[in-house]
N, C-alpha and C positions, 0 to 999 in steps of 0.2 A: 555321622548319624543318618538314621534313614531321610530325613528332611533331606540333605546334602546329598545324598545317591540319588531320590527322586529329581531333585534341581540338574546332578549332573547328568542322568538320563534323558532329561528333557531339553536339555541343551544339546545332548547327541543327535537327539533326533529332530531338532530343527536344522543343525546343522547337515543331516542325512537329507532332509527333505531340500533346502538350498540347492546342496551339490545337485540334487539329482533334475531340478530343475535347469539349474544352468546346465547341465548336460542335454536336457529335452531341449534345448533353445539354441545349440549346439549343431544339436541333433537336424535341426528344424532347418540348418543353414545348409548344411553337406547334400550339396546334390542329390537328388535320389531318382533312380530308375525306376519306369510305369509300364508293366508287363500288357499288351493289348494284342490279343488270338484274331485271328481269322477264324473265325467259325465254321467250324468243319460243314463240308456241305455248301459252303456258299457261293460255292462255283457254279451254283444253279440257286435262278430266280425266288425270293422267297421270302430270307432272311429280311430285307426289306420290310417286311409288313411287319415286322415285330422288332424293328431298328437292332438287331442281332446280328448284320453281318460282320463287323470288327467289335469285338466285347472286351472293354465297355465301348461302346461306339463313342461316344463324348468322355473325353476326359480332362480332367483339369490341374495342371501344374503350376510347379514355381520357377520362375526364372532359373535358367540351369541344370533343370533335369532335363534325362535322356526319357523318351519312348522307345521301347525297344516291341518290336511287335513281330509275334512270331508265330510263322504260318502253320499251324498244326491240321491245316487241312490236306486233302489229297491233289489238290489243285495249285495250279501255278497262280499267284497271284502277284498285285502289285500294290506299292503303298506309294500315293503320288500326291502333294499337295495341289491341291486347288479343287475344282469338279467338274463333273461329266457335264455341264452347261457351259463352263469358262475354258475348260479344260485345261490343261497342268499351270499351274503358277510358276515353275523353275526352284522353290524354297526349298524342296527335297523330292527325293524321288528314288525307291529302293531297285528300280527296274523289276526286271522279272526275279520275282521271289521263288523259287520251286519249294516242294513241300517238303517241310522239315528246317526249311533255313528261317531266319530272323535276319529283321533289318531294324537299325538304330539312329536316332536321330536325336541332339542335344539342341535343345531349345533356348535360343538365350535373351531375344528378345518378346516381351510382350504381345500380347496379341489373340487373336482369333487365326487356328488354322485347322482350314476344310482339308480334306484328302479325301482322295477315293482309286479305286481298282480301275487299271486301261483297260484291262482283260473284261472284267466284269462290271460293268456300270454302275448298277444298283445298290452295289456295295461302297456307302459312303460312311466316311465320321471325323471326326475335330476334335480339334487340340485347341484350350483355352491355356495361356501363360501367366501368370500370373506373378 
């Protein structure tokens, strides 16, 4: 009867909806990769004032993902945790980046992490873990 098609239609698609949640929660577990630019241009003084020299400058993960940050400016730069006040922490450190290459970094503990450029100072930003 159509009663009996509507019922077993409706059951499909709870059951459609289920799946497709435990797949999002799945999803949510698998590590994931956080793409962050050097912002062209920031090899000179600037980007600063509009917190644009690594984009997004703050970013925020979960335990286990990678930053993979990748220099699409013309400038050599570096991605160095700690800051131009402290200067390097030792946590990571991409050395000299030239332009065009990417450096990668998988985060596994919590925390708060500063970095910022040897080359160029003013270019700072952080990694919350979450």
């Amino acid at each position: 009867s159509d009663l009996d098609a509507a019922a077993e239609k409706a059951e499909a698609a709870a059951a459609e909806k289920a799946a497709a949640k435990a797949e999002a929660a799945a999803a949510a577990a698998v590590p994931q990769t956080h793409i962050v630019e050097t912002a062209m241009g920031s090899g000179a003084p600037g980007c600063e004032t509009s917190n644009a020299c690594y984009l997004p400058q703050d970013i925020t993960i979960s335990t286990g993902d990678t930053v993979l940050w990748d220099n699409v400016d013309t400038a050599a730069h570096t991605v160095t945790g700690g800051s131009p006040a402290d200067g390097p922490s030792g946590v990571f450190d991409s050395s000299l980046l030239m332009a065009g290459l990417d450096y990668s970094f998988t985060f596994n503990d919590a925390g708060n992490y500063d970095y910022f450029c040897m080359v160029h100072p003013w270019m700072v930003g952080s990694v919350t873990v979450n």
